[in-house]
N, C-alpha and C positions, 0 to 999 in steps of 0.2 A: 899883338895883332891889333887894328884897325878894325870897325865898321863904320863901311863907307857903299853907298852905292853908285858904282860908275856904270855907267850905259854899252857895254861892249861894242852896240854899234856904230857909236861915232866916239868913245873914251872921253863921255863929258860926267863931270862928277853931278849926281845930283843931290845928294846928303849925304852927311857924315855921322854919326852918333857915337858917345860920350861911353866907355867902360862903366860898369856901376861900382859904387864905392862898395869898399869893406863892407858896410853898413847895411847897405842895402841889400848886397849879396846876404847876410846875415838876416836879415828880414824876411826874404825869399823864402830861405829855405825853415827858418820858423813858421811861416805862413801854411809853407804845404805840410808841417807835421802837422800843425793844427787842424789844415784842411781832410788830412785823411785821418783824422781820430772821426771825423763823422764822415766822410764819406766811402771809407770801409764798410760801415752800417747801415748806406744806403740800398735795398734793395735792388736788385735789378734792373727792374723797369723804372725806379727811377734816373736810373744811370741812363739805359735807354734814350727818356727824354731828349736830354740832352745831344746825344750826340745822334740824334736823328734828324734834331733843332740845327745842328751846324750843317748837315748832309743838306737839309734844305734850305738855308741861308747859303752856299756856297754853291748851290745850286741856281739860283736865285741871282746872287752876281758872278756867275762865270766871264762874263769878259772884264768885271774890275779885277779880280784875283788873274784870270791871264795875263792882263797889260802888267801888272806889276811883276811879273816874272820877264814876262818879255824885255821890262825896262831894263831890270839887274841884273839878270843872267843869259839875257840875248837868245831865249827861246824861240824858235818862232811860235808865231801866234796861234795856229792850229793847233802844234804841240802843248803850246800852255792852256790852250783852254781843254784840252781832251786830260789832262794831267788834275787840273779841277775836279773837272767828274770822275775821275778815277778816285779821287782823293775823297769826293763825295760818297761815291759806292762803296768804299773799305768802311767809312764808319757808319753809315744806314747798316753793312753789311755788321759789323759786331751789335750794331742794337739788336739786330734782328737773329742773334744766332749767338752770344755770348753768355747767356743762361747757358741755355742747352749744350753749347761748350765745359759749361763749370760744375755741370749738376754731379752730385754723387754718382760714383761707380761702386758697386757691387760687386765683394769680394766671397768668395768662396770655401774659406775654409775649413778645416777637418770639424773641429768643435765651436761651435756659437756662431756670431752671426757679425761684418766686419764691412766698413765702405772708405772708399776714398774719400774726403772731400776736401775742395780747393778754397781757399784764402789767400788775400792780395798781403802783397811783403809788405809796400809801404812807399815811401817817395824813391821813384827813379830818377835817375840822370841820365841824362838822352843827350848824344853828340852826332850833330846830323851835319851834308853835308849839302853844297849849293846844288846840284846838279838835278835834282829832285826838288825844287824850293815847298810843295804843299804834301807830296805825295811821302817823303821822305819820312813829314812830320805824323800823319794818318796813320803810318802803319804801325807807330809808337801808339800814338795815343787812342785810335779807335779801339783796338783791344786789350789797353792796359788801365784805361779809364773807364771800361768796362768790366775790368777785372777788381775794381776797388782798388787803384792803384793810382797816386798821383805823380806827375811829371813837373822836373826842373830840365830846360833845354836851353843847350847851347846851338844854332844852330851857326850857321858858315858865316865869318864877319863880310862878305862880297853882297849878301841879300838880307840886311838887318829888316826893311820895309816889308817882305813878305815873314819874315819870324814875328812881328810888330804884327799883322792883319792874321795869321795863323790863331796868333792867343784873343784878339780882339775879338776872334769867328767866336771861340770856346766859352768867353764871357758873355758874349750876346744871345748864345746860345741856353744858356745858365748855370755852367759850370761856375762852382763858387770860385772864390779865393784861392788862390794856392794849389790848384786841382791839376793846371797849365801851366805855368810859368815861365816866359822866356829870360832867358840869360843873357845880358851881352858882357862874356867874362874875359879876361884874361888867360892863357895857358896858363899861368899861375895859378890862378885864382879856381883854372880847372880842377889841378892838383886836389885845394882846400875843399873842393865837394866831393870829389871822391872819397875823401878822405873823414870827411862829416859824418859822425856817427846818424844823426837824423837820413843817412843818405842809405837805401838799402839794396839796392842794386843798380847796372849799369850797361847801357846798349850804346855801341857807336856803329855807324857807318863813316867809312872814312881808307884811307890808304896804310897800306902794311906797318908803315912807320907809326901813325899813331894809332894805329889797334897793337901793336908791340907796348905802346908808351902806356896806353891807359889800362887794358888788359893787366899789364904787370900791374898799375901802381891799383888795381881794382883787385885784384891777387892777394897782394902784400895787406890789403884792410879787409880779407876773407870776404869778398863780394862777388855776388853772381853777377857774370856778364854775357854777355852776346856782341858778336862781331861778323860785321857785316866789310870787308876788306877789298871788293873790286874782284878783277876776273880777265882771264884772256882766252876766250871761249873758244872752240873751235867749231865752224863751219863747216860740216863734213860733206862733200860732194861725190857721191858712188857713181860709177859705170853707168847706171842704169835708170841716174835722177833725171827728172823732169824738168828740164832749163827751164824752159814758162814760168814753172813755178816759185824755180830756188831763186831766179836772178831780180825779182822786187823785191825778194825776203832778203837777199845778201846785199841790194843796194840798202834798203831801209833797216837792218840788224847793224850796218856797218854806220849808218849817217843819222838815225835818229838822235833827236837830239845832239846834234853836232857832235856824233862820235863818241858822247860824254853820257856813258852807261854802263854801270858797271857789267851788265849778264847783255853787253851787246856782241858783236858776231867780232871776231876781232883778226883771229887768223884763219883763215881760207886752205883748207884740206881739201885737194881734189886730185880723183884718182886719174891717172893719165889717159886714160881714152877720150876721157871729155873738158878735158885741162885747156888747151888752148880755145875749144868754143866756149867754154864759160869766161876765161879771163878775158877772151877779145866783147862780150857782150858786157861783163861786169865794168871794165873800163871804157864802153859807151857808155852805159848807165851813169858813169859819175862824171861822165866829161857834160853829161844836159841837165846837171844839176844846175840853178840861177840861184849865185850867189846876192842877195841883197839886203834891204831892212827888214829884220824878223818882224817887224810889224805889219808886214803886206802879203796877204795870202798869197801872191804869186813865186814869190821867196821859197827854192826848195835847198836852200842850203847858206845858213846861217851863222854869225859868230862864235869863237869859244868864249866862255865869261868870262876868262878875264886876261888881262895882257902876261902874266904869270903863266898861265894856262899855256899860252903860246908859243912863253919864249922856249918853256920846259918838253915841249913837244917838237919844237923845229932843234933844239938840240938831240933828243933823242933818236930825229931822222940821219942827222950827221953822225952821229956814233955809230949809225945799223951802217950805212955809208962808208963810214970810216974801214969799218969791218968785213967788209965786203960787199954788204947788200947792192942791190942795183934798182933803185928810183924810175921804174916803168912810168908813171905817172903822176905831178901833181912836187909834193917835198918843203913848198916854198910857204911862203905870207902871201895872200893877196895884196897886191897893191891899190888898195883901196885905205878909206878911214878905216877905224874900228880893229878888233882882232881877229881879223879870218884866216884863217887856215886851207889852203888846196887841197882839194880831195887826194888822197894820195897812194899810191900803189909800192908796197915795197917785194923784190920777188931775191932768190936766192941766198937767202939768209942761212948760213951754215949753226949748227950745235954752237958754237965760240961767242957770236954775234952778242950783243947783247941785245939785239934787236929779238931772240930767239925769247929769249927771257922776262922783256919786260913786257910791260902792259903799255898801251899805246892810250890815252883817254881823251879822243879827240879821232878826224875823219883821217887815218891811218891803216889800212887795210895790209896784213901779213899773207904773200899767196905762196904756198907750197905744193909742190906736184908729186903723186906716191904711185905707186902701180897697182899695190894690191890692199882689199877690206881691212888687213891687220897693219901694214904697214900705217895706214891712215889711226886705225885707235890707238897704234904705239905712238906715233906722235903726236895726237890730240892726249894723251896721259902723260908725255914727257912736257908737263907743266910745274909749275910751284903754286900756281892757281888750279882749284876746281869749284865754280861757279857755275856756272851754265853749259851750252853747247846743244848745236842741232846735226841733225845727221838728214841728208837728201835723197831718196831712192823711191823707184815707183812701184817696190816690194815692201808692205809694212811691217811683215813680220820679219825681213832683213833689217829693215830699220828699228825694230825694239831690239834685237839681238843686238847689233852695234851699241845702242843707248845705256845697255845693261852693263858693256864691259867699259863704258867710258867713266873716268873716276871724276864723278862731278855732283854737286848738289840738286841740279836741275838740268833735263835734258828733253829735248823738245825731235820731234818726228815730223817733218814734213810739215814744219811750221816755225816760229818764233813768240807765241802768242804766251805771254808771261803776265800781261795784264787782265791777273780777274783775281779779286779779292778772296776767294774760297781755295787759292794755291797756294802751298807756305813759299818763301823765298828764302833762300840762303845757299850757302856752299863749302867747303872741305879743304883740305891744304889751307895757304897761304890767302886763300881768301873768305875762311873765318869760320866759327861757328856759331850753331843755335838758328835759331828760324822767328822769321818774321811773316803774318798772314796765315789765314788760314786756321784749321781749328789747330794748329800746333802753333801759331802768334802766341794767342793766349794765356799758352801753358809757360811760357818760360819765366816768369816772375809771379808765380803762384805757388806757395803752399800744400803742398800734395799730404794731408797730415790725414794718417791710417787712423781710424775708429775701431774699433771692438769689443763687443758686448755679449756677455753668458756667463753663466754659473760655472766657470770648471775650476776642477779642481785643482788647486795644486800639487806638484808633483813629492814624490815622496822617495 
């Protein structure tokens, strides 16, 4: 693989950068054993410092860290600056609640007296992906560099300049040496850190295919890992939802971030009473989207990152196509520069399709029509994904019942609101496990080692 950063909006290159040698890679990850023989034994609050120092440096320049997103992965610019401060609030939020996550728990039993207490494994390897350029990297390192844990990162070769300003935030901030480390490696060279004994566990976000790849070869060297694998969420619309409401949340679930999320809204479940007024609203909704430079706040609808991104999504419209689907709206390339994509409506997709099946990661909307509460959860569960998913109705206690039977990691009522640092993130099936955020971030590459202390006897 290449790191290169092209401009989506008009596909003009604007830097390239170099693989690091053998060498260097080797240096790396010496660095961070070194780094965490002391910063294991950093207290708390001094770990603290630190990443309260980047919360407020990236706070600080939130519109240079969004333009640089905006440049290489074609965000708009509201989005990338609101993606900052989020990125900001996750690691202010583990300075500020990362103790208190890790403290001793008290156990209870029969004879003497017994406590949990947590300690960090050691250097992780962290495989993130473009579509999240700062937020992706926070929710690794706010709470794992708080857990006396330090990070080697490979992040996505499309956005090398924001993995480059990521680690620069963390040194400025006072993280030492080795604490952060970004990677510009080779899948190869992937391989050789997993497989590093200095390496002691391993978290990727990324697509089924290489959470299969790395999962295994993280397997096979007895490594803890976490997998964060994408989503085809469903959009549950009841009899008895409040259109006002659901139709900003199904345009904006379905097109933030140009469609390119993994727990975004993806296929549209709606019960036939209110089927045709929702889709004739939801397809106004995305016909007044303005497609232009994610640079210019008037821009509600933006490039994918990258020309890949494109091709592999306008193929996957012709295969739903091919199979039956029927293209109500949208299907095509803009004809414009850069790589945009039509907002798109695809309706009749049968069990076969493989439109049924895959995940769409781009402005591709799946609309389904059901008649009754079950028919709707049997098809939001007849996924290979279970990530996220919302459910619509002006009954809240119908809405947690639905929520309850749907097979997902995260599931949202009469909303979409996944952005706050104190929620964990993750999901089930084919789109992964372990959890990231939240007071269960934390835990997943910690040492959970039982203590216990008394006089008993032993037995006879």
């Amino acid at each position: 693989m290449t790191y290169q950063s092209i401009n989506p909006n008009d596909g003009k290159l604007l830097k390239s950068f170099e693989h690091m040698s053998a060498a260097q890679l080797d240096h790396a990850l010496a660095t961070a054993e070194t780094c965490f023989q002391t910063w294991k034994h950093k207290r708390h609050a001094e770990r603290a410092v630190v990443l309260h120092k980047a919360a407020s440096l990236l706070r600080a320049h939130v519109d240079d860290f969004a333009r640089l997103a905006t440049l290489e992965m074609g965000k708009r610019i509201s989005e990338a600056r609101a993606e900052v401060q989020f990125s900001a609030d996750i690691l202010a939020y583990y300075a500020e609640h990362g103790e208190a996550f890790l403290a001793p728990a008290e156990l209870h039993p029969r004879h003497g007296h017994a406590h949990i207490e947590s300690s960090p494994t050691g250097a992780l390897f962290c495989v993130e992906p473009w579509n999240f350029p700062y937020y992706q990297l926070a929710r690794v390192a706010g709470p794992q560099l708080m857990a006396g844990n330090v990070l080697v990162v490979k992040h996505a070769g499309c956005l090398p300049q924001c993995a480059m300003a990521f680690e620069k935030l963390l040194l400025d901030a006072g993280a030492p040496a080795g604490a952060y480390t970004n990677l510009r490696i080779s899948y190869e060279q992937s391989d050789r850190v997993i497989d590093d004994p200095r390496i002691r566990g391993v978290a990727l976000t990324g697509s089924v295919a290489a959470g299969r790849k790395v999962a295994a070869r993280a397997g096979q060297a007895l490594k803890k890992s976490t997998m964060e694998l994408g989503g085809s969420d469903a959009f549950i619309v009841l009899d008895d939802a409040d259109l006002d409401r659901a139709i900003p949340w199904a345009v904006w679930g379905r097109m933030y971030n140009a469609g390119q999320t993994c727990c975004a809204a993806k296929r549209f479940i709606v019960q036939e009473a209110v089927a045709d007024q929702f889709l004739a609203r939801f397809q106004a909704a995305l016909a007044a989207l303005v497609p232009g430079d994610p640079m210019l706040e008037a821009t509600t609808h933006g490039p994918l990152s990258t020309e890949a991104a494109l091709v592999q999504l306008l193929a996957q419209v012709d295969a739903a196509v091919k199979g039956g689907a029927r293209v109500l709206m949208g299907g095509q390339r803009m004809a414009r520069a850069g790589v945009f994509m039509q907002a798109t409506i695809l309706t009749d997709i049968e069990p076969g399709n493989p439109a049924y099946r895959d995940e769409f990661f781009g402005p591709v909307a799946s609309f389904y029509r059901v008649k009754t509460e079950d028919e709707a959860i049997a098809l939001a569960n007849d996924s290979d994904f279970g990530l996220g998913g919302s459910v619509w109705t002006r009954d809240d206690a119908r809405g947690q019942r639905v929520a309850s039977r749907v097979d997902t990691g995260m599931m949202f009522v009469n909303n979409l609101d996944w952005a706050d640092a104190a929620l964990p993130f993750g999901g089930v099936k084919h789109s992964g496990y372990g959890r990231e955020l939240g007071a269960m971030g934390i835990q997943e590459f910690v040492n959970k080692k039982l203590v216990r202390t008394g006089h008993i006897a032993a037995p006879v």
